[in-house]
C-alpha positions, 0 to 999 in steps of 0.5 A, a space after each residue: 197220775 194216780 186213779 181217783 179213788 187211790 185215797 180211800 182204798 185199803 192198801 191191799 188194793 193198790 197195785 205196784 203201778 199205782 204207787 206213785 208220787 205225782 210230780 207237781 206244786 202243791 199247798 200243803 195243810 198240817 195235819 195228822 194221820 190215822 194213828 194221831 201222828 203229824 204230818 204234811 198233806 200235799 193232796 188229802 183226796 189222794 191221801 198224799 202226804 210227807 211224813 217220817 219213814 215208818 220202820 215197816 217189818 222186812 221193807 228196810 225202809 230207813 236204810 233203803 233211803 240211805 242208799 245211793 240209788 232212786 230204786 231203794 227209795 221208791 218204798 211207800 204206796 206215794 207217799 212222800 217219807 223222808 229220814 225222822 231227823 229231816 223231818 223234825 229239823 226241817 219239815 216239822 218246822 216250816 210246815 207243820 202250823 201252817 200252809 206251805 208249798 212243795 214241789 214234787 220234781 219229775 225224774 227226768 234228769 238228775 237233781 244236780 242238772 236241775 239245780 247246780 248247787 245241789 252237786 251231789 245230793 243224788 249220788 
């Protein structure tokens, strides 16, 4: 769980352990980030939000989500970044006028153990 404050600290502030995404369901509220851009809160308190992956100079963060691993991935401060074209076929659509639900799942087990259909899609 992240500490209570983790949304209002500047960034240089958070330590490594504190870069987490809560596993859990959240309602999620349309909104925009300091910079005017769109995106998905799921807990505004905790500054958790879904959006874009931001291309961070030397993080290589677009290519990190394309790789196989979970490790390349965990590349924000807990924030949710998914690929742009994702977010504007899927996630722009369905959440960015209204509410939504999201659920973020624990790392227990593979993806595809949880959900048969879904063979593959986290190799």
């Amino acid at each position: 769980m992240a500490p209570p404050d983790i949304g209002s600290r500047p960034l240089s502030r958070v330590k490594p352990s504190e870069k987490i995404t809560a596993a859990g369901r959240y309602v999620t509220e349309p909104g925009r980030n300091t910079h005017g851009e769109d995106i998905v809160w799921l807990d505004y308190e905790a500054a958790l939000s879904m959006h874009r992956v931001r291309d961070v100079p030397g993080e290589h963060r677009p290519a990190r989500l394309r790789t196989p691993g979970t490790a390349d991935k965990r590349i924000s401060f807990g924030c949710i970044n998914v690929p742009e074209r994702f977010y504007d076929r899927r996630i722009d659509p369905l959440f960015s006028r209204q509410a939504g639900v999201v659920y973020v799942l624990p790392e227990t087990r593979p993806l595809h153990q949880l959900f048969g259909f879904a063979r593959g899609a986290d190799r």
